[in-house]
C-alpha positions as CSV (number, residue, x, y, z in Angstrom):
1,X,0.0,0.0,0.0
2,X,1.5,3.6,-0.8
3,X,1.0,6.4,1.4
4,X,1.5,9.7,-0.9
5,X,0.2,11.8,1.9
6,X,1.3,11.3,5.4
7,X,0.4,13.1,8.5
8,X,2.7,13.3,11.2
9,X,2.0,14.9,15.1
10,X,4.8,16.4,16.5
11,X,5.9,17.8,19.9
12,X,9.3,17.0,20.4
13,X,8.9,14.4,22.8
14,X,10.8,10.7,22.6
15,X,7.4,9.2,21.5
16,X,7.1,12.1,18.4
17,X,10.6,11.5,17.5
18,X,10.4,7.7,17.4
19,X,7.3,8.8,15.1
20,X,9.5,11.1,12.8
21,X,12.0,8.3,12.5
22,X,9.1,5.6,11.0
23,X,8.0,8.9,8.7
24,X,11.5,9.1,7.4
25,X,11.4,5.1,6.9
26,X,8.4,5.3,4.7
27,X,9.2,8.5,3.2
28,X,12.8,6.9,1.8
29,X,10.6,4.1,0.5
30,X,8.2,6.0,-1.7
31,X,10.4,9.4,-2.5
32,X,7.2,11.0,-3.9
33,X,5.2,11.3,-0.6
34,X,4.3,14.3,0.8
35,X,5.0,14.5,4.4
36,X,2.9,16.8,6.8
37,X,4.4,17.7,10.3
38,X,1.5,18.9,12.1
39,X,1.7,20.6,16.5
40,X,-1.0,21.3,17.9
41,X,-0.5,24.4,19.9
42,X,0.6,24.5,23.5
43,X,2.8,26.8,24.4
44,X,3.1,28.3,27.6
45,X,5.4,30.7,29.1
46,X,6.6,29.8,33.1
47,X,7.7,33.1,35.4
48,X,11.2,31.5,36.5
49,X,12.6,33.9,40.0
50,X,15.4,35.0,39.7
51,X,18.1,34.8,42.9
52,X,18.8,38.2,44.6
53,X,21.3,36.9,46.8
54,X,24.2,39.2,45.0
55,X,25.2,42.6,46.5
56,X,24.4,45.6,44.5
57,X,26.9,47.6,46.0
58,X,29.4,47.6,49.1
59,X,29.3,51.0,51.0
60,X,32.6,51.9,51.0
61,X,34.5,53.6,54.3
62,X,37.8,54.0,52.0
63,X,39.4,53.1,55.2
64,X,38.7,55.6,57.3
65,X,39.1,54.9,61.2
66,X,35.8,55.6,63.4
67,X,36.2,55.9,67.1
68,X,39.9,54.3,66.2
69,X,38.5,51.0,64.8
70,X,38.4,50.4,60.9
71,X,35.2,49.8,59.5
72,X,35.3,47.1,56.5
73,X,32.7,47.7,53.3
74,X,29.0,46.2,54.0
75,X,27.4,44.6,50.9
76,X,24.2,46.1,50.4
77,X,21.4,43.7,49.4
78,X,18.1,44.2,47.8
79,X,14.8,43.5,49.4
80,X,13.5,39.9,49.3
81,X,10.3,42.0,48.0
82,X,11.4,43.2,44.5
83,X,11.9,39.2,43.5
84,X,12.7,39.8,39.9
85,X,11.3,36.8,37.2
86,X,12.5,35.5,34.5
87,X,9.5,34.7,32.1
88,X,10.8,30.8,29.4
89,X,8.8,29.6,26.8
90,X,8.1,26.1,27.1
91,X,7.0,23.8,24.4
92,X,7.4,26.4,21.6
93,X,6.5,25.8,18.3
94,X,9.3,26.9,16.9
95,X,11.7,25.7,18.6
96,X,9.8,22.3,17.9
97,X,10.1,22.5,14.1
98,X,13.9,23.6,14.2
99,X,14.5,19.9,16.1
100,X,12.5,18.5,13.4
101,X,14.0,20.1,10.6
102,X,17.5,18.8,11.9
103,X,16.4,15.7,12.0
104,X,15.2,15.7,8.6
105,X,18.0,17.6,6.8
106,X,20.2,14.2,6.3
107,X,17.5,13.2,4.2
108,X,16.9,15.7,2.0
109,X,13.1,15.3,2.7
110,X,10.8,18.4,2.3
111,X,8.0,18.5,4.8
112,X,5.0,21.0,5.0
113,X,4.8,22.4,8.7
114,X,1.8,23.3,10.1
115,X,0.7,24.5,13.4
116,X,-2.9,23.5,14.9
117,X,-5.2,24.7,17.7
118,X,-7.9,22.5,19.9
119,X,-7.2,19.4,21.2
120,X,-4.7,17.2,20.5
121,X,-6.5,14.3,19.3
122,X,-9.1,15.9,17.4
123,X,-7.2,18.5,15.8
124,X,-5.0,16.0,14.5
125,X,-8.0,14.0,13.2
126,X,-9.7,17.2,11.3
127,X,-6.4,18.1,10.0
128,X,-5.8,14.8,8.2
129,X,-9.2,15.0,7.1
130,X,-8.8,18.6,5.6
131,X,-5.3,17.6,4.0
132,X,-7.0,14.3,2.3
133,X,-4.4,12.0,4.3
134,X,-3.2,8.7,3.7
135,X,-1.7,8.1,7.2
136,X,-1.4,8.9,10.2
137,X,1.6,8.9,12.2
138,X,2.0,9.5,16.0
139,X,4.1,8.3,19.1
140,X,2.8,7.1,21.9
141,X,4.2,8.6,25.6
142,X,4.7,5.4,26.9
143,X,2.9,7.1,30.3
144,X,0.2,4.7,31.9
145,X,-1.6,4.9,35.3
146,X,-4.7,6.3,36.1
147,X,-4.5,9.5,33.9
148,X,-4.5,7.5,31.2
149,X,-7.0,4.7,32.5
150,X,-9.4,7.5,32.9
151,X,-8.8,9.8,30.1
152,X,-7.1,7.4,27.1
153,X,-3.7,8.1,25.3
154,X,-3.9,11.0,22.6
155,X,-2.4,7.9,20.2
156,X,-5.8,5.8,21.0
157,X,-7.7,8.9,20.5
158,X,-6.5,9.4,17.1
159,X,-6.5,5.8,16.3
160,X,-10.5,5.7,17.3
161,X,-11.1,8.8,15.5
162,X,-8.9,9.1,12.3
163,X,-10.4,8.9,8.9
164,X,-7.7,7.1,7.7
165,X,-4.9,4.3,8.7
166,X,-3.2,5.4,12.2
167,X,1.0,4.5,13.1
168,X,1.4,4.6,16.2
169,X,5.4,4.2,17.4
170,X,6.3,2.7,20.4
171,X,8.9,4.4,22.4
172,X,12.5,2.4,22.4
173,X,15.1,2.9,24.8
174,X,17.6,4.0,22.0
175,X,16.0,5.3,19.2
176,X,17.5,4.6,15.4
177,X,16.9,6.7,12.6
178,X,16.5,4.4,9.9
């Protein structure tokens, strides 16, 4: 069976790499597909506080005697009140496709990027829809427990869902690119 069209979700994690690995696989074996690297948006930005331990500025006596005892410099320290932050991106988009792209480069493989909003799952589904998709490719977290008991894997989601064939790839402990 040929794929010519082949979704892939993508978010940088072992499980999406793994995925991009088995895209590059099946990609090598029919040159002419077209490979879609679809995120789903989700990036957030964390406040990080930053340490005001340092001294700003010693006061400086230049060595001059008080009451005939010599005074060293004090360090002057902020306030613990005017905590500065330091505001990180985390899981940026493209900071996601730049990993991709490097992994990709070696094999001389041109991918359409797109970014998506909604859920994970879904949006993945409707996009592979719209794009008139041969197959789907995602990884799977690996993560169990009751999270997942409760609420499914994204992977089963889009395996349920998808309107066409769904990859999923299974996390290894050292991944190969083929």
């Amino acid at each position: 069976m040929n794929f010519n069209k082949i979704v892939l979700g993508y978010d940088d994690t072992d499980g999406s790499r793994q995925a991009l690995n088995m895209a590059i696989g099946l990609v090598k074996q029919n040159p002419e597909a077209q490979l879609l690297v679809a995120q789903v948006f989700e990036e957030t930005v964390e406040n990080i506080p930053i340490n005001n331990e340092k001294a700003v500025e010693p006061v400086r006596t230049n060595g001059y005697l008080l009451e005939g005892i010599q005074i060293p410099p004090l360090p002057v320290y902020h306030d613990e009140s005017s905590s500065n932050t330091h505001a990180r991106v985390k899981h940026s988009v493209d900071n996601t496709f730049y990993n991709a792209r490097e992994i990709l480069e070696p094999y001389s493989i041109n991918a359409k990027f797109d970014v998506i909003e909604g859920s994970p799952a879904e949006s993945i589904c409707e996009y592979a829809a719209a794009e008139n998709a041969d197959l789907i490719i995602v990884g799977s977290s690996g993560k169990g427990g009751i999270k997942k008991m409760f609420l499914g894997s994204t992977s089963t989601k889009i395996a349920r869902n998808a309107p066409c064939p769904v990859l999923i790839a299974k996390e290894k402990e050292n991944p190969q690119i083929p």
